[in-house]
C-alpha positions as CSV (number, residue, x, y, z in Angstrom):
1,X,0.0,0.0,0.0
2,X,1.3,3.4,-1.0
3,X,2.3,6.3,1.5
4,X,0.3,8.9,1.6
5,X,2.7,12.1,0.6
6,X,3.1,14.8,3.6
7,X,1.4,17.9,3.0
8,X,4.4,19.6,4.5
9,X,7.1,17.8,2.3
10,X,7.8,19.5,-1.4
11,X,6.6,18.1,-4.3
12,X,8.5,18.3,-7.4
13,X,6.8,20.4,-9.7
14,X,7.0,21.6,-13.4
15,X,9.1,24.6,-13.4
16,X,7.3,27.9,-15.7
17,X,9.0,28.6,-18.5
18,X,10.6,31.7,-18.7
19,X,8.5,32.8,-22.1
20,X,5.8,32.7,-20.2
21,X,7.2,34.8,-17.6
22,X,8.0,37.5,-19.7
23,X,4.7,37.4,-21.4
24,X,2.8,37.9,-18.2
25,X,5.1,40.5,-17.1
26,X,4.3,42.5,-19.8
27,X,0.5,42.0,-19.7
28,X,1.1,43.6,-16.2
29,X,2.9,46.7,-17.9
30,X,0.7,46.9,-20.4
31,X,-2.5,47.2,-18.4
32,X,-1.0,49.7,-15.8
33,X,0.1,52.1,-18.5
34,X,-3.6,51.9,-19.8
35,X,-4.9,52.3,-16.6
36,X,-3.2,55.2,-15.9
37,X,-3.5,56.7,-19.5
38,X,-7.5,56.3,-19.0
39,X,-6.9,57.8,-15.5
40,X,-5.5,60.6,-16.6
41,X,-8.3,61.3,-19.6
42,X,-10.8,61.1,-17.6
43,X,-8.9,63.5,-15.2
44,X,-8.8,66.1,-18.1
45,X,-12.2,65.4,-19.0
46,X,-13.4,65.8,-15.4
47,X,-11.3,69.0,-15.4
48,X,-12.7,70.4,-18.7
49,X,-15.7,70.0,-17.9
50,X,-15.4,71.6,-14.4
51,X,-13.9,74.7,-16.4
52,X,-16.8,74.8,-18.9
53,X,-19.2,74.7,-15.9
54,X,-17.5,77.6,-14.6
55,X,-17.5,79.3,-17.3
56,X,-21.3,79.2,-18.4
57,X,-22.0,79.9,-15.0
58,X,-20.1,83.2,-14.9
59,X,-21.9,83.7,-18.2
60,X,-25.4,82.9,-16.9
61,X,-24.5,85.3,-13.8
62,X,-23.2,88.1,-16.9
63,X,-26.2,87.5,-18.5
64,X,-28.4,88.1,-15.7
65,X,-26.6,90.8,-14.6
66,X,-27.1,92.2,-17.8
67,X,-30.7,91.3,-17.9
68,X,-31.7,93.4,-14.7
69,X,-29.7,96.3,-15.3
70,X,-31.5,96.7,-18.9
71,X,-34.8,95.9,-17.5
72,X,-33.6,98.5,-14.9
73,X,-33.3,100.9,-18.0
74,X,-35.8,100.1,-19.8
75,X,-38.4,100.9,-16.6
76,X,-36.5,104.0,-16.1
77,X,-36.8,105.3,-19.4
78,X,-40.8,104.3,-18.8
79,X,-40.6,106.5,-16.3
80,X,-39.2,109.0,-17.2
81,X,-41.2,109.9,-20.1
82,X,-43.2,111.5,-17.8
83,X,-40.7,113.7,-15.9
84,X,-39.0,114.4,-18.9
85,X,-42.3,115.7,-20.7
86,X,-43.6,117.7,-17.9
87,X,-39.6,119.0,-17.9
88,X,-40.5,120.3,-21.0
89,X,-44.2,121.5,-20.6
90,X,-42.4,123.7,-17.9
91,X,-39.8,124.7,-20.1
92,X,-42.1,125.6,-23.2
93,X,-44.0,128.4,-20.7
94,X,-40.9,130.0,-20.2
95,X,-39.7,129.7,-23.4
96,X,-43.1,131.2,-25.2
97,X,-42.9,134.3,-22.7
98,X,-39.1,134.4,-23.4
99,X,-40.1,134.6,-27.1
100,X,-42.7,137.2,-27.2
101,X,-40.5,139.8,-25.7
102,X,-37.5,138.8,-28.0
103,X,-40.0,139.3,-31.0
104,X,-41.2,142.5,-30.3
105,X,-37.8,143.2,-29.5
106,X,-35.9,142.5,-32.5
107,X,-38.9,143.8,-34.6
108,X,-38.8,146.7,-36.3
109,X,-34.8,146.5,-35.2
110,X,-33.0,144.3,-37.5
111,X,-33.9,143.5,-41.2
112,X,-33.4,139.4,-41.1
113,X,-33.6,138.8,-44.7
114,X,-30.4,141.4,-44.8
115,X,-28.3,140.3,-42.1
116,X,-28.8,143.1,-39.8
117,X,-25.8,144.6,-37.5
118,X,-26.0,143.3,-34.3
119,X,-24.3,144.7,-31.7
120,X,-23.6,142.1,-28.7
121,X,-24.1,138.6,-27.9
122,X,-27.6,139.2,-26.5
123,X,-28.5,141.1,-29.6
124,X,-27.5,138.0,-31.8
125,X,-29.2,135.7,-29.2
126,X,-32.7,137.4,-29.9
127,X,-32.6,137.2,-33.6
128,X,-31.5,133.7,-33.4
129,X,-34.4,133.0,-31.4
130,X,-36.9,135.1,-33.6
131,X,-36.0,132.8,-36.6
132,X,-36.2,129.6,-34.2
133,X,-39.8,131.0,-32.5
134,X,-40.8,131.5,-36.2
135,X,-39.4,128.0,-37.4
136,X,-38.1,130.3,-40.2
137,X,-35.4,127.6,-41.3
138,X,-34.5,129.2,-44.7
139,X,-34.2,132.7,-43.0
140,X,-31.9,131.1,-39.9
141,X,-29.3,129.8,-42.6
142,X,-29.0,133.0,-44.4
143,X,-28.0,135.0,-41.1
144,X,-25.9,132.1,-39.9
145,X,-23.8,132.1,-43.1
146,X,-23.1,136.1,-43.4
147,X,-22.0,136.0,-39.4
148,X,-19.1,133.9,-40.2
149,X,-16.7,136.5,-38.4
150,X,-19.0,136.1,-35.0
151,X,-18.2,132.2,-35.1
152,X,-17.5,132.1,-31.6
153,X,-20.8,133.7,-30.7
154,X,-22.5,132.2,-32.5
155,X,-21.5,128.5,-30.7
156,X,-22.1,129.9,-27.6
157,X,-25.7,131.4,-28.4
158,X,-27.2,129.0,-30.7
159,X,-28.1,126.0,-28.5
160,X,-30.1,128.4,-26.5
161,X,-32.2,129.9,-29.4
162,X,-32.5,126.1,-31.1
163,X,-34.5,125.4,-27.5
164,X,-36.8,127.9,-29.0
165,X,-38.1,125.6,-31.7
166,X,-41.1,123.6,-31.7
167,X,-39.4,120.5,-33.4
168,X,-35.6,121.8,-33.3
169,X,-34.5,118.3,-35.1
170,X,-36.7,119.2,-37.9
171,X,-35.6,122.6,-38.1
172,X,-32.6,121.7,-38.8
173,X,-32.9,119.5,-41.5
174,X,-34.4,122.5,-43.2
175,X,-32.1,124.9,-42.5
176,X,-28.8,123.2,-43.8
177,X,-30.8,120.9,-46.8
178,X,-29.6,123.9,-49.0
179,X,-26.1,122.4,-49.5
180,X,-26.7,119.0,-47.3
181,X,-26.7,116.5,-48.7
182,X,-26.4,117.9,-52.6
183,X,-25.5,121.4,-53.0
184,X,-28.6,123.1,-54.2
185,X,-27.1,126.3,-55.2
186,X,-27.4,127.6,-58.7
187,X,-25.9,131.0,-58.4
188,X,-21.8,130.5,-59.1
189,X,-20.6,133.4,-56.8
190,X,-22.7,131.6,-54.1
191,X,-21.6,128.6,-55.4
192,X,-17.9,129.4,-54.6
193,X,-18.4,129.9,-50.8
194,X,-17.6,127.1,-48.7
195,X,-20.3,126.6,-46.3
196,X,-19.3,123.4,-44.3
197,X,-18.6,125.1,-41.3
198,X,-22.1,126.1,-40.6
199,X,-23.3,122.9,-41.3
200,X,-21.1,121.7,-38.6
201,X,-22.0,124.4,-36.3
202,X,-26.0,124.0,-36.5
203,X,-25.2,119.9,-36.0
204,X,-23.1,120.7,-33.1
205,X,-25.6,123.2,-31.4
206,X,-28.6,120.7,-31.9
207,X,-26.9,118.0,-29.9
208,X,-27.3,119.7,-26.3
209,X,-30.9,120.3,-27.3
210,X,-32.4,116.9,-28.3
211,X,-30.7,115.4,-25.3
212,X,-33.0,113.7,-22.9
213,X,-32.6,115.9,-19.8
214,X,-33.6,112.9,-17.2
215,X,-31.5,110.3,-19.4
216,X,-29.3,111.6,-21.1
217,X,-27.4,111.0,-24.6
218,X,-28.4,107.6,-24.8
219,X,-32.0,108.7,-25.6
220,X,-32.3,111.6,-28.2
221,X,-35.7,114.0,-28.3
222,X,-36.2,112.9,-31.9
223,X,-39.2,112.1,-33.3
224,X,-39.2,108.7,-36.0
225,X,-40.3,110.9,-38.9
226,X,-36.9,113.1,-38.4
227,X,-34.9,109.9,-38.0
228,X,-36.1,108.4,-40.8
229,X,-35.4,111.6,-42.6
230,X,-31.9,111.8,-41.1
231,X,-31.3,108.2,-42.2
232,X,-32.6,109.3,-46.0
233,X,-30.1,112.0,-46.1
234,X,-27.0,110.0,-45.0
235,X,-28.0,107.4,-48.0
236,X,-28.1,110.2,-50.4
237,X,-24.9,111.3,-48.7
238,X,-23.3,107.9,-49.4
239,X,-25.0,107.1,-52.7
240,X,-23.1,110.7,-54.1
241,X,-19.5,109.5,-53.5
242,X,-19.5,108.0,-56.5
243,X,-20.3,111.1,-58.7
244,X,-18.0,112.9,-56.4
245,X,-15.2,110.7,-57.4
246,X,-14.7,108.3,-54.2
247,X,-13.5,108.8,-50.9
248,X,-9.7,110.5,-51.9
249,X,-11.9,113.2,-53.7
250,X,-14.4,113.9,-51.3
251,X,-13.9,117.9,-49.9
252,X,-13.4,117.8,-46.0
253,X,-16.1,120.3,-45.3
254,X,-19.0,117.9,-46.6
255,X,-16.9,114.7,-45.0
256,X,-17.2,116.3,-41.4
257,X,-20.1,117.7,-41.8
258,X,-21.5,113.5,-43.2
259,X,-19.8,112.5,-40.2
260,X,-21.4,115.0,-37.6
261,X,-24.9,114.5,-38.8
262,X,-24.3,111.2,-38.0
263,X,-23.5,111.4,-34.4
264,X,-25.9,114.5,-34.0
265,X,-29.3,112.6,-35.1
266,X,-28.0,109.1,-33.6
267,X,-28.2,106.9,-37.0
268,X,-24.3,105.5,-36.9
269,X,-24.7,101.8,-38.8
270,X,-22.0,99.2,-38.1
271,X,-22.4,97.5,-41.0
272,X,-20.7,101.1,-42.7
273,X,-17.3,101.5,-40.0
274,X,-14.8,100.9,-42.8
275,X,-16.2,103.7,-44.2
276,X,-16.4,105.9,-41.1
277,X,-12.6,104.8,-40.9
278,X,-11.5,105.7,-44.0
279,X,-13.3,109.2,-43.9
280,X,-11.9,109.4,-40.7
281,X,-8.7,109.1,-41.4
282,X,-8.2,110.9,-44.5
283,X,-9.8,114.2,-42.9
284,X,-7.6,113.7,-39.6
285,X,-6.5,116.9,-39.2
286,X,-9.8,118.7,-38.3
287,X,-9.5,118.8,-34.5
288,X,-13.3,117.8,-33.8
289,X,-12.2,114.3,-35.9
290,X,-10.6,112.4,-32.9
291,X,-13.8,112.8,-30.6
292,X,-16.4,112.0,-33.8
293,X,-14.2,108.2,-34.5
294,X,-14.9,107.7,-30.7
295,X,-18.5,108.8,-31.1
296,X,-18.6,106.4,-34.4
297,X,-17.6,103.6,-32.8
298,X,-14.0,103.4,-33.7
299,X,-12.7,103.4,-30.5
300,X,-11.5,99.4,-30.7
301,X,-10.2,100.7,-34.4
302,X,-8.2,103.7,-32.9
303,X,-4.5,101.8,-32.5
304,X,-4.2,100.7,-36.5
305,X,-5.8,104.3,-37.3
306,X,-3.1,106.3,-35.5
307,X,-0.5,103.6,-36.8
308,X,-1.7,104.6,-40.3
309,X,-1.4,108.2,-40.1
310,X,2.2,108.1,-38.7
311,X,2.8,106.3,-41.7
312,X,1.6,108.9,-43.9
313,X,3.8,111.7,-42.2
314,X,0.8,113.3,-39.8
315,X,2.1,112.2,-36.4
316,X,0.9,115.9,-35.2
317,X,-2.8,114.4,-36.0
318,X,-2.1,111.3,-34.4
319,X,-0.8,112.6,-31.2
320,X,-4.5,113.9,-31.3
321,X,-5.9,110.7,-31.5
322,X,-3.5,109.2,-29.0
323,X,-4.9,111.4,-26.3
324,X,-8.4,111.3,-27.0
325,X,-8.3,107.4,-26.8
326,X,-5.5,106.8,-24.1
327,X,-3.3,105.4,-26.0
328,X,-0.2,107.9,-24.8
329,X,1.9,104.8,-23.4
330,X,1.7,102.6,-26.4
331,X,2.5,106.0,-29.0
332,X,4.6,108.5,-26.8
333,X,3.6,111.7,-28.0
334,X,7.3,113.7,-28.1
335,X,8.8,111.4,-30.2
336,X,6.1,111.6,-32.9
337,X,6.1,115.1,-32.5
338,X,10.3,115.3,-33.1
339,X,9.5,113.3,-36.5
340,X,6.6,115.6,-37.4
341,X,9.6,118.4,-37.4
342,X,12.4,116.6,-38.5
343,X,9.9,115.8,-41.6
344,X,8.6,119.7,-41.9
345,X,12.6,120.7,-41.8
346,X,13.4,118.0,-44.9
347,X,9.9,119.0,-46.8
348,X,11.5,122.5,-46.6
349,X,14.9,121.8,-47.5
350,X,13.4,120.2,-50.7
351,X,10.9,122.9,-51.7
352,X,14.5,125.4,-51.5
353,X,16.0,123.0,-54.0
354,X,13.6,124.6,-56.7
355,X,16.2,126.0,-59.1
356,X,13.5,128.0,-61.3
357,X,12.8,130.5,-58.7
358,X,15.1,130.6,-55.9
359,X,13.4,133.8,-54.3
360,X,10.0,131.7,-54.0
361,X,11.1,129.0,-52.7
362,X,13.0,130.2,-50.0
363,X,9.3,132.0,-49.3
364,X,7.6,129.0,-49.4
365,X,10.0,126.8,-47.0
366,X,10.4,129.1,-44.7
367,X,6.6,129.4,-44.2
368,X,6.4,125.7,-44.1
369,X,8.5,125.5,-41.3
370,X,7.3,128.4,-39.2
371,X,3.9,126.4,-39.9
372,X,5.3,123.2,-38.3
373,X,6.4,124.9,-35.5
374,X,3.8,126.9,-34.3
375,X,1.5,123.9,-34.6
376,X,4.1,121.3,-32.4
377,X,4.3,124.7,-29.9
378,X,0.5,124.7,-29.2
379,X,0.8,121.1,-29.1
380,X,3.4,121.1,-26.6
381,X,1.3,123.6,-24.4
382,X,-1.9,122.2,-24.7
383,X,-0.8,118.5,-23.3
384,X,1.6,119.9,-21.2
385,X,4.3,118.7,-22.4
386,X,7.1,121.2,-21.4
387,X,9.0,118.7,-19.2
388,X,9.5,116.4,-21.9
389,X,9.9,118.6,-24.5
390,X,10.8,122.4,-23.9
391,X,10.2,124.6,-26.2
392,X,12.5,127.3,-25.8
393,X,14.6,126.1,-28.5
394,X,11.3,125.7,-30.9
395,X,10.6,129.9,-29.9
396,X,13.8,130.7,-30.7
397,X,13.8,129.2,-34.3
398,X,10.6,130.6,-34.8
399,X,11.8,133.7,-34.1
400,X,14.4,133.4,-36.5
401,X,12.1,132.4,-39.4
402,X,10.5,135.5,-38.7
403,X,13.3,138.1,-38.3
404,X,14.7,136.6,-41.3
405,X,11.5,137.2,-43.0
406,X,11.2,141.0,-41.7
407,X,14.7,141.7,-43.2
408,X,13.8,140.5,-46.7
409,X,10.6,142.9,-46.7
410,X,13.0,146.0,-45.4
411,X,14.4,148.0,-49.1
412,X,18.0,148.2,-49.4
413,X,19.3,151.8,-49.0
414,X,20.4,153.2,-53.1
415,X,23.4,154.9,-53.7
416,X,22.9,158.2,-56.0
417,X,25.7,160.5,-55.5
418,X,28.9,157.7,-55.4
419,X,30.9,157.2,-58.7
420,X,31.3,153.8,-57.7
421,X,27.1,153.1,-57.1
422,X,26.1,150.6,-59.0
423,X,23.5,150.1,-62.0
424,X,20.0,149.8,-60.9
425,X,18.4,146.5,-61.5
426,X,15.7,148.0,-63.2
427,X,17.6,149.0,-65.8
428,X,17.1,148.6,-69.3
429,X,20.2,146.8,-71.1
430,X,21.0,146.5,-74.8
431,X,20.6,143.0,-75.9
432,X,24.2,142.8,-77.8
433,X,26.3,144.7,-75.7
434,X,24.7,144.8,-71.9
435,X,25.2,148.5,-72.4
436,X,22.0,150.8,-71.1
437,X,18.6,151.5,-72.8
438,X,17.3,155.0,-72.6
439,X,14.3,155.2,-71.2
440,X,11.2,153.4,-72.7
441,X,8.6,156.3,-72.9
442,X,10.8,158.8,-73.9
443,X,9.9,159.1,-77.4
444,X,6.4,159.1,-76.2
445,X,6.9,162.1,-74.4
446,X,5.5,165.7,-75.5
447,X,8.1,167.7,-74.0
448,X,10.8,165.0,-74.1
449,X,14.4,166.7,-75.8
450,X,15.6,165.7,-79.0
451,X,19.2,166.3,-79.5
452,X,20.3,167.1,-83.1
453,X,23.8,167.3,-82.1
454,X,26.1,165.0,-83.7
455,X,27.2,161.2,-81.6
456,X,30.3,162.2,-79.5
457,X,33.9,160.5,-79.6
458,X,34.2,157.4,-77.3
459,X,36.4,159.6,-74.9
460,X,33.7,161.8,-74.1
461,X,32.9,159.2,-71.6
462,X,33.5,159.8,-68.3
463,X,36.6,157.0,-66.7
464,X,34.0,156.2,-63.5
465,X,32.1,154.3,-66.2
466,X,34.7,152.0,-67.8
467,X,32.7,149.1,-67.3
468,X,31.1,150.0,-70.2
469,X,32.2,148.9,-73.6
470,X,33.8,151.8,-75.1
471,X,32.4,150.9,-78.5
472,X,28.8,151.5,-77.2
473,X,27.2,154.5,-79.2
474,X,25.7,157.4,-77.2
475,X,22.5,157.9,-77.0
476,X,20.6,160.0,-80.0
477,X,18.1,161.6,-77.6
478,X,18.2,162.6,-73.3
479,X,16.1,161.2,-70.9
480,X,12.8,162.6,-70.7
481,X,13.4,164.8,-67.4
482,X,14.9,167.3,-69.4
483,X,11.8,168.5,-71.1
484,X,10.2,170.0,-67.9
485,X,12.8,170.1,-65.3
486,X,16.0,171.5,-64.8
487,X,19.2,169.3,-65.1
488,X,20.0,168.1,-61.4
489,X,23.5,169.7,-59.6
490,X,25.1,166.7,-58.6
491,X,28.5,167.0,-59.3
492,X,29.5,163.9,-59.4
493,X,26.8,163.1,-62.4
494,X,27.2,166.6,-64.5
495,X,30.2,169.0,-64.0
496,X,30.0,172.5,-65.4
497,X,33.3,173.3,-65.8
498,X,33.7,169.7,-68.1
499,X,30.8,171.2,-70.1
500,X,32.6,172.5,-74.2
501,X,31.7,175.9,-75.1
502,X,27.8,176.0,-76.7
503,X,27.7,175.4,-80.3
504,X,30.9,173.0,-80.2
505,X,28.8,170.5,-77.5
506,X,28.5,167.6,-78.5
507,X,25.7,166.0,-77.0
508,X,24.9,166.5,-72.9
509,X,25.9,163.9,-70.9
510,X,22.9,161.2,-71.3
511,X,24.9,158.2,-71.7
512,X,25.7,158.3,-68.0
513,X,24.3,155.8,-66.3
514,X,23.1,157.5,-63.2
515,X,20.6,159.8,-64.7
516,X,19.4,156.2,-66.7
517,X,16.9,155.8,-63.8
518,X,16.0,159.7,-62.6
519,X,13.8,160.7,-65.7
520,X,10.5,160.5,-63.5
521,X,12.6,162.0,-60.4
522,X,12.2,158.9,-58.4
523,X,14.4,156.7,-57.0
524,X,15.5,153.9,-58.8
525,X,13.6,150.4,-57.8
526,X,15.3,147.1,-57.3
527,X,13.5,144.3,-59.1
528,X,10.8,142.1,-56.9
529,X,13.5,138.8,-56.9
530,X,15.7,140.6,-55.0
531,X,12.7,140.6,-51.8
532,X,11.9,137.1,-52.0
């Protein structure tokens, strides 16, 4: 009978093979690296989506946010229809009284159709208001335009008398639709006047007027028929570029005025900001421009505009920009300002290089450059800038520019009584010989002297004229002062006792060149080229 094996004792078993070792082993890898790899995505996922959670959560909160504050608006604006109508129910009392006593004031006093003199700024304020009371559009444009010398007080009193008007929006419309948005002139001295300025100035004044005094700007007192009208205006506007030959050829007058019109009546599309930019930009250098591109909705556009006008030399006008935006970090202001000159200095030096008229173009450089400095100057002061850029230096080249420019208007002094004084340079020359002319009108003359004598010998003439040819012939008749005035005493010009006995004279002394220029008794002039 067998033994029973002890369970303690080893049994001799089949060995594993080490194949199969290495296969399990890396079965065991295998699935621990893919463990962890799907660990660690769902770890990103769990993560992402955490993040997106966030996210849409901050957005709902936005959102709502958003939400209450315009429903917040929107009931406030309800509201304030009210206050804001009975604002005006208490203003149009005043105003009515206001107006009665300016009518019967100006009546009778100034001729409106005529553009009356008016003598102060309350004077102008009344017939302003007459016109508005009146809702006399045609007859507000005509004064406007012939008080162009009373600009400033006319931006101060206007906004008042446009409160005047029963429907000031509407007015005007009226008033400027004689050259906005076509030019309806047909008479061609009218036609020559450039009246973009008052467009601009009636736009401007309307703006604190149709304001919502509860609100504010964000709601404008303008009625849907005027805004409609507005819009009608701006697409004529538009639709007339093309006849006017694009954008590069549009006149800056009509572009600001385009531009303010927008802003003023609250119709700005942004489907049309390329073209705001581009009309923007090529009319930079009006000053109101950097405060209508904000207004237009080109304040996220402002860093690649002022990039663009540095580029095309106006780095004054972009300085302008930089400060109405806040941009004075990212585009320092006195180095632009230093290139603005340094380009001003070279456009001069090449405007001297002209060789056809040397006088002109020294005029014309110099003017440039006083130009370019009086416009950095006031640029300088009005940012404050003096501690990064004095100006003294600027001043003092200024004041060159314009001493320099004093001493070319001052005549040089003209010597008359010196052997040695030089021709005139008005004076006539011969064509063959340089020699001098006698004087033009002489033969013309009445009383002008003939001679009959016979031409005198070359050595008549006198040695303090050698640099004469002494071939020249002398002249066959006087200058024409001898008809009706006496020969002059100057010694140096005639001597008596040089003079041959009468009959034997030969001719009187005409071919001397200082008594070329005296047959009128005036001075000789110097020629305009030597001035410029």
């Amino acid at each position: 009978m067998g033994s029973i094996p002890d369970p303690g004792e080893l049994t001799e078993l089949t060995p594993p093979s080490f194949d199969e070792f290495q296969r399990q082993t890396s079965l065991m890898t295998s699935c621990t690296l893919l463990w962890k790899e799907l660990s660690d995505h769902f770890t990103s996922l769990e993560q992402n989506l955490l993040k997106k959670s966030e996210a849409l959560r901050n957005k709902i909160q936005s959102l709502d946010k958003e939400t209450k504050v315009s429903l917040s608006e929107l009931e406030q604006r309800e509201v304030s229809i009210e206050g804001s109508v009975e604002i005006a129910l208490g203003k149009l009392g005043e105003n009515k009284d206001a107006a009665l006593i300016a009518l019967r004031k100006v009546s009778g006093e100034v001729d409106e159709n005529e553009n009356g003199e008016v003598d102060d700024g309350e004077g102008l304020l009344l017939v302003l208001k007459s016109f508005c009371v009146k809702m006399d559009a045609l007859g507000f444009w005509r004064f406007v335009t012939g008080k162009k010398k009373e600009l400033e007080a006319l931006r101060a009193q206007m906004p008042l008398a446009l409160a005047e008007c029963l429907d000031p929006a509407r007015f005007v419309l009226e008033s400027i639709s004689e050259v906005f948005p076509v030019d309806k002139r047909v008479e061609k001295s009218e036609r020559g006047n450039d009246l973009g300025w008052a467009c601009v100035l009636v736009l401007e004044s309307l703006i604190p007027v149709v304001v919502d005094p509860v609100i504010g700007k964000s709601r404008l007192l303008v009625t849907p028929t005027v805004k409609e009208r507005a819009k009608r205006i701006a697409e004529t506007w538009k639709a007339s570029l093309e006849e006017r030959g694009g954008i590069e050829n549009v006149k800056t007058p009509d572009v600001h005025t385009f531009l303010q019109h927008l802003v003023t009546f609250g119709i700005v599309k942004k489907e049309d900001v390329n073209l705001y930019r581009k009309l923007v930009v090529g009319s930079a250098w009006r000053k109101q421009m950097p405060k209508l591109a904000v207004s237009l909705g080109l304040g996220d556009k402002m860093p690649d505009m002022i990039e663009e006008l540095i580029s095309r030399g106006q780095q004054l006008d972009a300085v302008h920009f930089t400060y109405e935006v806040g941009l004075v970090n990212k585009f320092p202001p006195v180095p632009l300002l230093k290139a603005f000159l340094k380009d001003a200095r070279k456009a001069a030096a090449s405007i001297m290089d002209d060789p056809n008229n040397p006088g002109r173009a020294a005029q014309l450089a110099g003017r440039k450059e006083q130009s370019a400095l009086r416009a950095v100057i006031k640029c300088i002061e009005e940012y404050k800038l003096e501690d990064q850029f004095p100006p003294e230096n600027l001043k003092k080249r200024l004041e060159q520019l314009e001493k320099a420019k004093t001493e070319k208007r001052k005549p040089a002094a003209v010597p008359v009584n010196k052997r040695t004084a030089a021709v005139p340079a008005n004076k006539r020359t011969r064509a063959n010989s340089g020699g001098p002319m006698p004087p033009a009108k002489a033969g013309r003359l009445t009383n002008a002297y003939v001679s009959s004598f016979p031409a005198p010998p070359t050595i008549v003439r006198s040695p303090s004229h050698a640099q004469y040819p002494a071939g020249i012939p002398a002249y066959h008749s006087p200058p024409p002062m001898y008809g009706s005035r006496s020969p002059p005493t100057n010694p140096y010009a005639y001597s008596p006792e040089a003079a041959p006995p009468l009959g034997s004279y030969p001719v009187a002394p005409m071919n001397y060149p200082a008594y070329g220029g005296y047959g009128n008794g005036i001075a000789p002039a110097y020629q305009q080229a030597y001035y410029r």
